[in-house]
C-alpha positions in Angstrom: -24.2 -43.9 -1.4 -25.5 -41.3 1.2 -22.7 -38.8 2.3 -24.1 -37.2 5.3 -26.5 -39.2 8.0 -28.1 -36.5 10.6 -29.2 -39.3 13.3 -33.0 -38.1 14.9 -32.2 -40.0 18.1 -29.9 -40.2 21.2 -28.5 -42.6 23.7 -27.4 -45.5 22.7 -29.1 -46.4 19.5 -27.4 -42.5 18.1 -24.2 -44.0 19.0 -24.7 -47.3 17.1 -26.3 -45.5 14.3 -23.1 -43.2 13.7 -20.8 -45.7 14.5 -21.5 -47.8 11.7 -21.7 -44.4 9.7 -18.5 -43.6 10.0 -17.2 -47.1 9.3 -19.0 -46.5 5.8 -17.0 -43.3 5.3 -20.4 -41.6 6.0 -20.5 -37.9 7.6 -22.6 -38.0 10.8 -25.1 -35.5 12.6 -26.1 -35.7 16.1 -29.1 -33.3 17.4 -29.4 -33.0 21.4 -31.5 -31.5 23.9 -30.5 -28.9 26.8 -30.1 -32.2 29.3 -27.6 -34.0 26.5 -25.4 -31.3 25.5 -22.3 -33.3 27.1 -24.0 -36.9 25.8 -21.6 -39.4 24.2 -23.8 -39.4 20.8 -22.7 -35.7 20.7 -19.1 -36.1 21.5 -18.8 -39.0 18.9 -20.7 -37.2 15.6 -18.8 -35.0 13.2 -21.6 -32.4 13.8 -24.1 -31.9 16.5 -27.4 -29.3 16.4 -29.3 -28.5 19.5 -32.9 -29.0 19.5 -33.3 -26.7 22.9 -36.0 -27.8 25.7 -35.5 -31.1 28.0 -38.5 -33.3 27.5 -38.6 -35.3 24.3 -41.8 -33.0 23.2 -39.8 -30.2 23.4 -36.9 -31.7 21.8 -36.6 -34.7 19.8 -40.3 -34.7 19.0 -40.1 -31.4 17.6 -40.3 -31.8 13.7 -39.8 -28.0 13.5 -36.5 -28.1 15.0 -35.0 -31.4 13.5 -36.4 -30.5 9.6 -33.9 -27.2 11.0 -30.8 -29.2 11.3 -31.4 -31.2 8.6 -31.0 -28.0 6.3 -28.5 -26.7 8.0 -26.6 -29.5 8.1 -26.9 -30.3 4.6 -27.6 -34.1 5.6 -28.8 -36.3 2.8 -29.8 -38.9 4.9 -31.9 -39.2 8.3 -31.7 -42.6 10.6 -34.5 -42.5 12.9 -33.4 -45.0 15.7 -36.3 -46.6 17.3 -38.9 -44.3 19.6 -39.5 -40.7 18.9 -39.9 -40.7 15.3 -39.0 -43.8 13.9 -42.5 -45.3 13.0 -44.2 -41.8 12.2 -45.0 -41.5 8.2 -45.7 -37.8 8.5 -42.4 -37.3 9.8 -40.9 -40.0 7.0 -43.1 -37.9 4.6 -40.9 -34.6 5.5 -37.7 -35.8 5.3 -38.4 -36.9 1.6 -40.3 -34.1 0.7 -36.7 -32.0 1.4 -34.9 -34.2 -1.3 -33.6 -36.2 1.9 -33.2 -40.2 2.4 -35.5 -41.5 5.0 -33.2 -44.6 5.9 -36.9 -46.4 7.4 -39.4 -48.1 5.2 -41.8 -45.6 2.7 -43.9 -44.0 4.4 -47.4 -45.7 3.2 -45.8 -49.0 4.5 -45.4 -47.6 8.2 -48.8 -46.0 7.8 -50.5 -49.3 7.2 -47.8 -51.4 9.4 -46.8 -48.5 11.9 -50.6 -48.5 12.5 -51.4 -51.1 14.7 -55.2 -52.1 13.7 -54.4 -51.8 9.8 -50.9 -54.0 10.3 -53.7 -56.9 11.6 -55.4 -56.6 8.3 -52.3 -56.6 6.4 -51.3 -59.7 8.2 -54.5 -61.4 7.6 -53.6 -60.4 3.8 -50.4 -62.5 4.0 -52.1 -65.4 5.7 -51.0 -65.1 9.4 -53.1 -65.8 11.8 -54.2 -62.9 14.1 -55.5 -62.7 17.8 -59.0 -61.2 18.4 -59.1 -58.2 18.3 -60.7 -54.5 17.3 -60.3 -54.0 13.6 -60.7 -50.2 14.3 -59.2 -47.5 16.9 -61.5 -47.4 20.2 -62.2 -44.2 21.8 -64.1 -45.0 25.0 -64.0 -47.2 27.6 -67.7 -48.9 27.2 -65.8 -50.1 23.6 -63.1 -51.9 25.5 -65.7 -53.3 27.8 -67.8 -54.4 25.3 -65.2 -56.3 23.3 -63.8 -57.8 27.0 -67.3 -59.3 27.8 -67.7 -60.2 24.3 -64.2 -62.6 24.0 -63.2 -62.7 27.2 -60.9 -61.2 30.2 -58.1 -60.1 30.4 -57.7 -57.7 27.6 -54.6 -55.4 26.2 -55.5 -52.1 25.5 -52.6 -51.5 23.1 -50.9 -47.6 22.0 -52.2 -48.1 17.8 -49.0 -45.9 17.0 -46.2 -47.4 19.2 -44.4 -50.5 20.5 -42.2 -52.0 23.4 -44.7 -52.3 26.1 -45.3 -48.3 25.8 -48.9 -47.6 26.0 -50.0 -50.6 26.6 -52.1 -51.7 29.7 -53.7 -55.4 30.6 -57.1 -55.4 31.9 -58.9 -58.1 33.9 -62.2 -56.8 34.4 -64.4 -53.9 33.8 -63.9 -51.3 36.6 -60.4 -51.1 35.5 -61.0 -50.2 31.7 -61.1 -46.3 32.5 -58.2 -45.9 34.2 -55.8 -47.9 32.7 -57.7 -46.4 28.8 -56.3 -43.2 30.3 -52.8 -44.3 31.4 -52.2 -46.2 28.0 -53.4 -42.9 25.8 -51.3 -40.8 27.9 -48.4 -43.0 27.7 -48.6 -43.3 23.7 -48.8 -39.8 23.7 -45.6 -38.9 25.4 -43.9 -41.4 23.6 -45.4 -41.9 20.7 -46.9 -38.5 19.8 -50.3 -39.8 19.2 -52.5 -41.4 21.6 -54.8 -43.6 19.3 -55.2 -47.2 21.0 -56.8 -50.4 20.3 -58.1 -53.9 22.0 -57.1 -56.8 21.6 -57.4 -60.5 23.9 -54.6 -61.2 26.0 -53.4 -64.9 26.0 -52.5 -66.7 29.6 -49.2 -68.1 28.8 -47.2 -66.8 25.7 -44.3 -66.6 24.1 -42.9 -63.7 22.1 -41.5 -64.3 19.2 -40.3 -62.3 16.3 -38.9 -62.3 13.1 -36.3 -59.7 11.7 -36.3 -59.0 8.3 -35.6 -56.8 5.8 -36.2 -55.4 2.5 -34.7 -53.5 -0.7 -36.1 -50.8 -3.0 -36.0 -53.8 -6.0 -38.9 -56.4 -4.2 -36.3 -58.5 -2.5 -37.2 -59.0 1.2 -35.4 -61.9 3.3 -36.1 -63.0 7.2 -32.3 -63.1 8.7 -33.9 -65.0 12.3 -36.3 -65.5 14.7 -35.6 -63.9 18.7 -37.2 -64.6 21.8 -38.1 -61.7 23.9 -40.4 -63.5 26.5 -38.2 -62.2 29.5 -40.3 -59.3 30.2 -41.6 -56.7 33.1 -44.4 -54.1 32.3 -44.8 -55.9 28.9 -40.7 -54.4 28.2 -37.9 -56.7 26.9 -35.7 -57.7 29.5 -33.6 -60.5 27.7 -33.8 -61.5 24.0 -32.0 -64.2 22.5 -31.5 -65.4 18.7 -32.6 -67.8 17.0 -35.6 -68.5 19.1 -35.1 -72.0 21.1 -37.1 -74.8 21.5 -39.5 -74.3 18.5 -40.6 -77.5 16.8 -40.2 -78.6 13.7 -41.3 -75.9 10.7 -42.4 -73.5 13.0 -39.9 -71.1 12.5 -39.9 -71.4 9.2 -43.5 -71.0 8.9 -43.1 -67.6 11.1 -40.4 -66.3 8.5 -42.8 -66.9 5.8 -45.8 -65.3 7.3 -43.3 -62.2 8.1 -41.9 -61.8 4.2 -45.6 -62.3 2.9 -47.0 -59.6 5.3 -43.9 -57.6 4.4 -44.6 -57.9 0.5 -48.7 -57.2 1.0 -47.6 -53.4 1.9 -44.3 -52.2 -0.5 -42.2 -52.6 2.6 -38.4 -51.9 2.2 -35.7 -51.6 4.7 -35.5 -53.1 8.5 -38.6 -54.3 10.2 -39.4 -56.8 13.0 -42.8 -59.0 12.8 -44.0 -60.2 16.2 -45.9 -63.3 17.1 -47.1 -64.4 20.2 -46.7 -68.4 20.6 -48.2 -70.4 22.6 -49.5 -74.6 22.4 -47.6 -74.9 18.8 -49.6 -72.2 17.7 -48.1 -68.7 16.8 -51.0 -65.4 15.9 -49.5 -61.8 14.2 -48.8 -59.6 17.2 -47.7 -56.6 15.0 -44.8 -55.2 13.2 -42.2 -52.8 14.2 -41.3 -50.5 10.9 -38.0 -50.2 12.6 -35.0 -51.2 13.4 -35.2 -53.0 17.2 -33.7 -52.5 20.3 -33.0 -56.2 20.0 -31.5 -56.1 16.4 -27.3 -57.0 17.8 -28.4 -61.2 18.5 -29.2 -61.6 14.9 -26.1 -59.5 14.3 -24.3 -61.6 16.4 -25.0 -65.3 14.6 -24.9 -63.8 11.2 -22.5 -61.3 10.7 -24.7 -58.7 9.3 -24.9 -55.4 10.3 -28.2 -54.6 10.0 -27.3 -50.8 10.1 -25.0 -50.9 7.5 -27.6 -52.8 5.2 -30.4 -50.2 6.0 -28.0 -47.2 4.8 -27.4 -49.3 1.6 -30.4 -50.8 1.5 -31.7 -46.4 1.6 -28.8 -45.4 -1.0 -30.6 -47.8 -3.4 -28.6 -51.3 -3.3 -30.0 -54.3 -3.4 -29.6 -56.8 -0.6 -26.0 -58.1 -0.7 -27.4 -61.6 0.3 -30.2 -64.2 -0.8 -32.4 -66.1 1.8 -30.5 -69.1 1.4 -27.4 -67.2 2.0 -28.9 -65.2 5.0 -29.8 -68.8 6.7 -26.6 -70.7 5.9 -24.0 -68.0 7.7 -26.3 -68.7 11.1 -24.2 -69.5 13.8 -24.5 -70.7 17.2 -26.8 -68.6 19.8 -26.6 -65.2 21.2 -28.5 -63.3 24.0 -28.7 -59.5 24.7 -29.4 -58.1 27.8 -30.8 -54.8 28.6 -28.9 -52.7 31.2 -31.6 -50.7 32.3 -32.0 -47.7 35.2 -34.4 -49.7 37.4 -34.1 -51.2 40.9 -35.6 -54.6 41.0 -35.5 -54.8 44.5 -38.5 -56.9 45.3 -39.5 -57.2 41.9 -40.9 -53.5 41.9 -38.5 -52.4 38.7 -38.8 -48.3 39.7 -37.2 -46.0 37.6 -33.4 -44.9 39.0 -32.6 -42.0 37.1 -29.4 -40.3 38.2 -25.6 -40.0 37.4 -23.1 -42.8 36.8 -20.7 -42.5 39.1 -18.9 -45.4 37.5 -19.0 -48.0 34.6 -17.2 -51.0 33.1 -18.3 -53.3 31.2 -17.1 -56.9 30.6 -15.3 -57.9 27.4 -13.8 -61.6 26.0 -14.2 -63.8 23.2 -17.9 -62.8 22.4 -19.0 -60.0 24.1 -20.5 -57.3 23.3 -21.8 -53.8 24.5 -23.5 -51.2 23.0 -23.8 -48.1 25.3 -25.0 -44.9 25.3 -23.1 -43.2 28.4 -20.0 -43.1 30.0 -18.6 -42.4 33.8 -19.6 -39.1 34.8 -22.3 -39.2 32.2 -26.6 -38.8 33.9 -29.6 -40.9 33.2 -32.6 -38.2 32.8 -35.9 -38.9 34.0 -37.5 -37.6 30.8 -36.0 -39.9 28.4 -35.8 -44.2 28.0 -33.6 -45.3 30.8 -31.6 -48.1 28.7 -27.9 -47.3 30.1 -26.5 -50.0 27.2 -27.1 -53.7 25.8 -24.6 -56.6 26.5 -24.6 -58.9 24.0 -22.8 -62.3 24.4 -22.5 -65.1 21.5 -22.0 -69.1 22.6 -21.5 -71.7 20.4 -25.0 -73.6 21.6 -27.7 -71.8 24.5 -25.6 -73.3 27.2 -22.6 -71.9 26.3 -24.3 -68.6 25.8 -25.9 -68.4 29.0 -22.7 -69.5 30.9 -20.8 -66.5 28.9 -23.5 -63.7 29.6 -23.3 -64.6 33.3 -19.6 -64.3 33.8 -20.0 -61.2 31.9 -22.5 -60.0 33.4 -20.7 -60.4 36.8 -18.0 -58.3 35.8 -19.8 -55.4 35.1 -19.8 -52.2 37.0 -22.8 -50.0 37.4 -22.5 -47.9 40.1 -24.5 -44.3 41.1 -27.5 -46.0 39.5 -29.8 -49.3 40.0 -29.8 -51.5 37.0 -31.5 -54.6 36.4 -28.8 -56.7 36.5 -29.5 -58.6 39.6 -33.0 -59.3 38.1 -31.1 -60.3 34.9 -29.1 -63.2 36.6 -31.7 -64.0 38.5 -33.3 -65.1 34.9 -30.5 -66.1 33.5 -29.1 -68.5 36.5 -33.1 -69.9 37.2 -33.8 -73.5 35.8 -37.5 -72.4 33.6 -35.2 -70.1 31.9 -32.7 -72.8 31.1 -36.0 -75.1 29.9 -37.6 -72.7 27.9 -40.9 -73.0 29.6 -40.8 -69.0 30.2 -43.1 -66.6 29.2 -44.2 -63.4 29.1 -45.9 -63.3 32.5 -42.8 -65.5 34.3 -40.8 -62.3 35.6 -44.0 -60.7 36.9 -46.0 -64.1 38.1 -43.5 -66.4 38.8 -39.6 -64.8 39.1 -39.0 -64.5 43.1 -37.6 -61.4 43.2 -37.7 -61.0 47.0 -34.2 -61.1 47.8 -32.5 -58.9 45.4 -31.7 -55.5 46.4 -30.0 -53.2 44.0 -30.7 -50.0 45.4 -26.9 -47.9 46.1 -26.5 -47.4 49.3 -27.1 -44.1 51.4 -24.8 -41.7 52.0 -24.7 -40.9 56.1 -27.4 -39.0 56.8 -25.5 -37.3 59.7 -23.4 -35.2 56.8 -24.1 -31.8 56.1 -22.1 -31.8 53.2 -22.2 -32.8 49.4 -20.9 -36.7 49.1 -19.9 -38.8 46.3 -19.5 -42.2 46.1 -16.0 -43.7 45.6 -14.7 -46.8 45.2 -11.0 -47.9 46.1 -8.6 -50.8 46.8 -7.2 -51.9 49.7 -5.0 -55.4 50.6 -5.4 -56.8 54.3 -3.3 -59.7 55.0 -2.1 -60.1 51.4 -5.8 -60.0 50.1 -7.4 -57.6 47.7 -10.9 -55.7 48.1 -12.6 -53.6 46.5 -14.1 -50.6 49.8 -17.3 -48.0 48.4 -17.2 -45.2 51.3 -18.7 -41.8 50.9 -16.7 -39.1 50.9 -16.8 -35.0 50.9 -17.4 -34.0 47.1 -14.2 -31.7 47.6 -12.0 -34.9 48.8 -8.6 -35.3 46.8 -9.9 -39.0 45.5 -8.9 -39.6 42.0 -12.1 -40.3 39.8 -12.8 -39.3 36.6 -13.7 -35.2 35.7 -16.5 -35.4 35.1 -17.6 -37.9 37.5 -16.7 -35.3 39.8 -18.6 -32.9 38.4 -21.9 -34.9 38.2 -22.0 -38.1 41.3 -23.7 -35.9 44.0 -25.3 -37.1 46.9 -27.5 -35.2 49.2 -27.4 -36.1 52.9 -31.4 -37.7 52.6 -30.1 -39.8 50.1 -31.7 -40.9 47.2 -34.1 -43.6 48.4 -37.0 -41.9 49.2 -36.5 -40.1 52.6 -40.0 -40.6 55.4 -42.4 -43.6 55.0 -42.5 -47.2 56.2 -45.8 -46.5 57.9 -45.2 -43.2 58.8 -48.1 -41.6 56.9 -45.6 -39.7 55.3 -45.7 -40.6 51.5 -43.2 -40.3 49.3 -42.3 -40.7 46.0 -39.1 -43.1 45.3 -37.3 -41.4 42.5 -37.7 -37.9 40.3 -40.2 -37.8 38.0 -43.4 -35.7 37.4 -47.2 -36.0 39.2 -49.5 -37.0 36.4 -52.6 -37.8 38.2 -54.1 -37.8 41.9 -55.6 -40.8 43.0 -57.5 -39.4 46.4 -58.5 -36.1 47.9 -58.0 -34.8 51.4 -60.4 -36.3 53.9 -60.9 -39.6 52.4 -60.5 -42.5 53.9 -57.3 -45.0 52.7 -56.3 -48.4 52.8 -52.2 -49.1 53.1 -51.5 -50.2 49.7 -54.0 -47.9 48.3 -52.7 -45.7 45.2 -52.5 -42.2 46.2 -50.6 -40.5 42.8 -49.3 -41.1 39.6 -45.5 -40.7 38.8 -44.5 -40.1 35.2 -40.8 -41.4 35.4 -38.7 -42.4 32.8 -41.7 -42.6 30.3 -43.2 -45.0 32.6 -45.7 -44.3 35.0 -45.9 -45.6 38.4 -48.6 -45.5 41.0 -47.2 -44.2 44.3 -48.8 -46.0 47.3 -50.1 -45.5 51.5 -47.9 -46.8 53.3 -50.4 -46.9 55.7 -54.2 -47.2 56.7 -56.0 -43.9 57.5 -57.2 -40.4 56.5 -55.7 -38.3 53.4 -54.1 -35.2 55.5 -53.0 -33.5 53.0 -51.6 -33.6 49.1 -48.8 -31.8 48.6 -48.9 -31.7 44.7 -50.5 -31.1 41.9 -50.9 -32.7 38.1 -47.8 -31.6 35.9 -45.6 -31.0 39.4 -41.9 -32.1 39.1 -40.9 -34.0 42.4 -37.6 -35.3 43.4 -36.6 -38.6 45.3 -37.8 -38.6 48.7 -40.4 -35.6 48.7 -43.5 -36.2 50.7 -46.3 -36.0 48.3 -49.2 -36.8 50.7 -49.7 -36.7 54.4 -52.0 -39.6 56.2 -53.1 -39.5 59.5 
């Protein structure tokens, strides 16, 4: 068994990965950057290492510095998470050439897997059926045209080396192929590390659909269950649920098998998730993540397994502690995670809302769940994944479970941040959801999203002073309620240290100061200028893109907010802007 597990991540997945560690009598190792010194992955591991620099290039895509900690750690084990490094086989390749434990698949399995295009072949090898697509990386955008007149519009031009909507870009026609190529390879890259894409058609009504499973060093692979991750934005997971509903007869069954087969055809040992898409009865090989998911507590939840605890044995050399027959017959009821992430659905928009947390609670109760990264006090960065923490709920049927994750969901807290959760009941509450007759397009195409508004309020703008945001109770007339007011950052309110410390407020607020026609456009949150859309003089229609905002990982086009002349631009490529700066004039 492994003594000493450095964990290559952070946020919440670090925290899950050395909690289980340290239930295992394992040692643990955390590694941080500058912005996560004070992070709750560091505070929790027996050992922490800084990695220096704030972006993840600088820091937790830095082989250099993580191989570092590794030695001087003395760590014989290293759990990648998911992102950064979790599907890259050079970086698999040296951790085992150190005499450490990869706790992942070998590395020739997430070469062929981890690489998109070859994964298709391999799946064709096991007998799935595949959706057309290039067999081969493209490098130019008359490729992508080609293939999109060839079998039809719209495409996905898909990141070859990633996952989770990162990199990838939906294309209905051929005057969009250049920009959005560029977006999706510059996207891969500062995710992924590589920025090697590939084509593929893009079906009208889907379903996702996956498969967990996982394998040993001794040819044993098993599929634990199916999850259905159709609630999407941006082609991201909203809302997954376990075992997949509403399937008929042998379908599921049939995915399992394709998933083990395809898993077999490449060596594959440890956790990894097959995708399919489904649609009509018929389900095609989407890809496979050589990873543990984001996704991975539902099938925790109606099994009992912890998946983490299998991959450290499963990495120490054990065989899996349970057949398939076992695996199916401990299946119980129906569980659905739900991503808390830093967004502001207001109007169905989904920006990026990176910023401190002022304040948070989460719900508990016979079957819930949450798996967090951050505490009060504690800031979501703008240059990292902005997933504040999964909530997981477990019902004894898909009613029951639903009804649970709403009540829970009601009593969380979020506050000094937007989070999805009004978009998330708004799914969960809406009858297509209860039906099943969801898909991947539904949030963006379908979901009215119009009245929610999740943005925190403004601190007065007539303040010349720092504010916080506090909350407190007061009783009128015998009746409790629950007042937010702002209040001078010096005030003698109780809140928690280093909630103090961290929940400022400027008096512009943080909603993105001049606009609404003004000419004056501004960018909504903090994030960095990746590309300008216009140049001074030209002629714009309200709307119109103007820039390109890296935020969160994401980028976001930034748009006029009215018709006219470009003024001015106030930025350039690679310029870090805050919430509310005005990043072109129009007149």
């Amino acid at each position: 068994m492994l003594k000493k597990i450095l964990v290559a991540n952070r946020g919440e997945i670090a925290v899950r990965v050395i909690r289980a560690a340290r239930e295992m009598g394992i040692a643990t190792v955390a590694v941080y950057s500058e912005l996560d010194r004070d992070s709750l992955h560091v505070r929790l591991a027996d050992e922490a290492y800084a990695l220096g620099g704030q972006t993840a290039a600088e820091s937790y895509l830095n082989t250099e510095a993580i191989l570092d900690a590794i030695t001087k750690s003395g760590a014989d084990g290293v759990h990648p998470g998911y992102g950064f490094f979790s599907e890259n086989a050079d970086f698999a390749r040296a951790i085992t050439a150190m005499g450490v434990e990869f706790i992942g698949p070998p590395p020739e399995a997430i070469d062929e897997m981890g690489d998109k295009v070859s994964s298709r072949k391999a799946a064709l090898r096991g007998g799935a059926p595949i959706v057309p697509g290039t067999t081969e990386f493209v490098s130019s955008a008359a490729e992508i045209t080609a293939f999109g007149d060839e079998n039809g519009w719209p495409v996905a031009i898909k990141a070859a080396f990633g996952g989770g909507g990162r990199g990838m870009k939906v294309v209905h026609s051929a005057d969009q192929v250049q920009d959005a190529m560029d977006s999706a390879q510059r996207e891969a890259r500062n995710f992924f590390g590589r920025d090697e894409i590939y084509v593929e058609r893009y079906l009208t009504w889907p379903r996702h659909i996956e498969v967990q499973l996982v394998g040993d060093k001794h040819g044993n692979v098993v599929w634990v269950s199916t999850r259905d991750c159709s609630a999407q934005r941006r082609h991201q997971k909203l809302i997954e649920e376990a075992p997949a509903p509403a399937l008929p007869d042998g379908v599921e069954e049939a995915m399992g098998g394709a998933a083990v087969k395809a898993a077999k055809a490449v060596g594959y040992w440890n956790a990894g998730t097959v995708e399919f898409i489904y649609q009509d009865g018929d389900f095609f090989f989407l890809e496979m993540n050589t990873r543990l998911q984001v996704e991975h507590p539902v099938t925790e939840m109606i099994t009992g397994i912890d998946l983490v605890e299998w991959q450290i044995r499963v990495a120490s050399g054990e065989k899996l502690p349970m057949t398939q027959k076992q695996v199916l017959a401990a299946r119980r009821g129906h569980a659905i995670e739900i991503r808390i992430n830093a967004e502001d659905p207001a109007g169905g928009k989904f920006l990026p809302s990176p910023g401190p947390i002022t304040r948070l609670v989460t719900p508990d109760g016979f079957g819930v769940r949450f798996d967090g990264g951050y505490q009060s006090g504690d800031s979501i960065s703008q240059y990292y994944d902005n997933l504040v923490g999964k909530l997981i709920v477990w019902g004894r049927d898909r009613d029951m479970a639903i009804a649970r994750t709403i009540r829970a969901l009601e009593e969380m807290v979020v506050e000094g941040i937007a989070t999805t959760i009004p978009a998330d009941l708004a799914i969960l509450k809406h009858p297509d959801f209860a039906a099943c007759s969801h898909s991947t397009k539904w949030v963006e195409e379908r979901l009215d999203l119009s009245g929610v508004s999740a943005t925190p309020a403004a601190p007065p703008v007539e303040s010349d002073e720092p504010l916080v945001q506090r909350t407190t109770t007061v009783e009128v007339n015998g009746r409790r309620f629950d007042v937010k007011m702002w209040v001078p950052e010096t005030a003698g309110v109780a809140a928690p240290a280093r909630a103090r410390k961290t929940a400022r407020a400027s008096s512009g607020g943080a909603g993105g100061g001049p606009g609404g026609g003004s000419g004056k456009v501004s960018v909504p949150m903090q994030g960095t200028i990746v590309k300008i859309l216009v140049e001074v003089g030209q002629r714009v229609e309200a709307g119109q893109g103007v820039v390109v905002l890296e935020a969160m990982k994401m980028e976001n086009q930034i748009e006029a907010d009215k018709s006219g002349t470009v003024k001015s631009i106030n930025v350039k490529p690679g310029d870090t802007v805050g919430a509310g700066d005005i990043v072109v004039e129009i007149e």
